[in-house]
Every structure is written in structure tokens, then in C-alpha cells.
C-alpha positions as CSV (number, residue, x, y, z in Angstrom):
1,X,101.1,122.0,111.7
2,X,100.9,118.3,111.8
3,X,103.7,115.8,111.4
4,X,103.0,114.1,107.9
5,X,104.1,110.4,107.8
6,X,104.6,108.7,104.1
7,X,103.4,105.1,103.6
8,X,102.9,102.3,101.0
9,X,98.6,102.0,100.8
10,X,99.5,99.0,98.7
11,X,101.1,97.3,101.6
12,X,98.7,95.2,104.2
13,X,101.2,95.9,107.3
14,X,101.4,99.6,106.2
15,X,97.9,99.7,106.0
16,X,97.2,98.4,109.1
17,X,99.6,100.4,110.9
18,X,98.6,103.1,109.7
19,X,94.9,102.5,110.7
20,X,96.0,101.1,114.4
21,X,98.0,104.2,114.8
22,X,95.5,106.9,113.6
23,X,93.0,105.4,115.9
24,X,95.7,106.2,118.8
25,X,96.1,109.7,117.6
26,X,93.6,111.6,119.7
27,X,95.7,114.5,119.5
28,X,95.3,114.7,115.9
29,X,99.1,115.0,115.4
30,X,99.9,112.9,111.7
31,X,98.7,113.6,108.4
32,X,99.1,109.9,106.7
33,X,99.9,110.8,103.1
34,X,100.4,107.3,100.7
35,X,103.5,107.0,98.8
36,X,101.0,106.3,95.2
37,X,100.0,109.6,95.2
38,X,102.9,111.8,96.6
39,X,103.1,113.6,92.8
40,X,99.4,115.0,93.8
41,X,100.8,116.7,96.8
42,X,103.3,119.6,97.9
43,X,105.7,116.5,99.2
44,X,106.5,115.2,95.5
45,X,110.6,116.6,95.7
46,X,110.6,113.8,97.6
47,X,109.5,111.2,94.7
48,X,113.5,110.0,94.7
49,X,113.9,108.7,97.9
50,X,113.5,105.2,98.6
51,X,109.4,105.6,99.8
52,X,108.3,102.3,99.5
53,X,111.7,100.8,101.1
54,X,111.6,103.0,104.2
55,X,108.5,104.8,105.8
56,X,109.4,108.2,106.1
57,X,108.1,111.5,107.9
58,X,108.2,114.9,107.9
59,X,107.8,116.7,111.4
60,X,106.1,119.5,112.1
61,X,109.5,121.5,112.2
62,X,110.0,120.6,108.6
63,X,112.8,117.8,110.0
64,X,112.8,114.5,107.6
65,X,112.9,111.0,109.2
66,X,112.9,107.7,107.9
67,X,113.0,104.5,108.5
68,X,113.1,103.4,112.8
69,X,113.7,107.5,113.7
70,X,110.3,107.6,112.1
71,X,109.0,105.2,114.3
72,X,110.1,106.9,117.3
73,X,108.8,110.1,116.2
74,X,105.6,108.5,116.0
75,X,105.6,107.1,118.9
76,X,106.5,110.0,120.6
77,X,103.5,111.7,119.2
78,X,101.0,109.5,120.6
79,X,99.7,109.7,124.4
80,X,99.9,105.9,124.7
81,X,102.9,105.0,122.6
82,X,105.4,107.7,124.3
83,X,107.0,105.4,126.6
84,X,108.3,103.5,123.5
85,X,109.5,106.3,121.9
86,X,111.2,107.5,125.1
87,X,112.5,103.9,125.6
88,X,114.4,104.5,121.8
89,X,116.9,107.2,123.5
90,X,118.6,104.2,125.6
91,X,122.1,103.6,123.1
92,X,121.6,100.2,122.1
93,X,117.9,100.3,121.4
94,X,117.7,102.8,118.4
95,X,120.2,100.4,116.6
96,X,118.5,97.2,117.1
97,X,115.8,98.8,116.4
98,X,117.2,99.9,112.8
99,X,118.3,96.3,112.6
100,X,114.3,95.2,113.2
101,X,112.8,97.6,111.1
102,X,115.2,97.0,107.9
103,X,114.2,93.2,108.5
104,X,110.5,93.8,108.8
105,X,110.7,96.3,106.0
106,X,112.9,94.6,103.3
107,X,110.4,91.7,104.2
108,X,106.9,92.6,104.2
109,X,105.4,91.7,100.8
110,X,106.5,88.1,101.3
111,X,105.2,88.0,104.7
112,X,102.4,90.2,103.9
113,X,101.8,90.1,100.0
114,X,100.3,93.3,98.6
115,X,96.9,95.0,97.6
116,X,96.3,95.2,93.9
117,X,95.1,98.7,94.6
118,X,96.1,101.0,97.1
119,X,93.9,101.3,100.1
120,X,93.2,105.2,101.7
121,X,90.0,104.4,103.6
């Protein structure tokens, strides 16, 4: 079973990210599913948590992650990202790096803007 990650296809830095990472994933370890479409898939109980404010994940043990934990997780998936997500366990990183990500998040359409449509390619 693969991990499956949860993001906004409307959003450019989602987007991105999610194309940067998959190209990293050589392992084939995350499913990318888009937050528009979650009612078409067996992930639609989730349709009341805050998608498009947090990314979110659920790992291959069926554990559910959001926001900077969802980071690490993916990080720790990847050959060449695992030092980062090891780098995470040290005390004070996982809570700056809460701080970050809730910056960047709340953030990213008016640094970014947003696609009209959502993009899957």
C-alpha cells in the first residue's frame, strides 16, 4: 500500500510540489490524490477537515497526518529527502517547522494566486 497525500490542484505551489516530489519518488511510495475531487474517491469521510488549509496524508498504516507531520512523512519516504525528515525528530525543529508551514500555507494564494481549474497532469 502506498501513502496517499491530499492536495489543493488549484494551487501553483501545491502543484509544483507535488510534481517536484513525485519526480523524487523512485520508490513509487505516494498516491497524490487532489482535494477537488476527494468525493470521487474512498477518502471522501474526510471532506470535513480543513483540506485546502492544511495538506494532509494518510500513511500506508492507515495513520492521518496533516499539516508539517505530513511533510516529514514525506520526506521520510523519499531516498533523497530522508535526511530532512530525520532532521524533524530534533525538539525544536518540528515546531518551527509548524510555525513555517502555517505561514506558507495560510499564505499561498496571495503569494502564489490560484489556477482557475485544477491541474492533475
Amino acid at each position: 500500500m502506498k501513502h496517499v497525500v491530499f492536495y489543493d490542484a488549484q494551487c501553483p505551489l501545491c502543484f509544483y510540489l507535488k510534481k517536484t516530489l513525485s519526480l523524487l519518488d523512485w520508490k513509487e511510495k505516494i498516491r497524490w490524490s487532489s482535494v477537488q475531487t476527494i468525493e470521487e474517491t474512498p477518502y471522501a469521510f474526510l471532506r470535513n477537515r480543513p483540506l485546502l488549509e492544511k495538506i494532509h496524508m494518510i500513511t500506508d498504516e492507515g495513520e492521518l497526518y496533516s499539516g508539517a507531520k505530513t511533510i516529514r512523512k514525506i520526506f521520510l519516504s523519499l531516498p533523497l529527502t530522508k535526511v530532512f525528515g530525520y532532521m524533524m525528530f530534533i525538539p525544536f525543529v518540528m515546531p518551527v517547522a509548524e510555525i513555517i508551514y502555517s505561514k506558507v500555507s495560510s499564505s499561498r494564494i496571495k503569494w502564489f494566486g490560484r489556477y482557475e481549474e485544477p491541474r492533475f497532469e
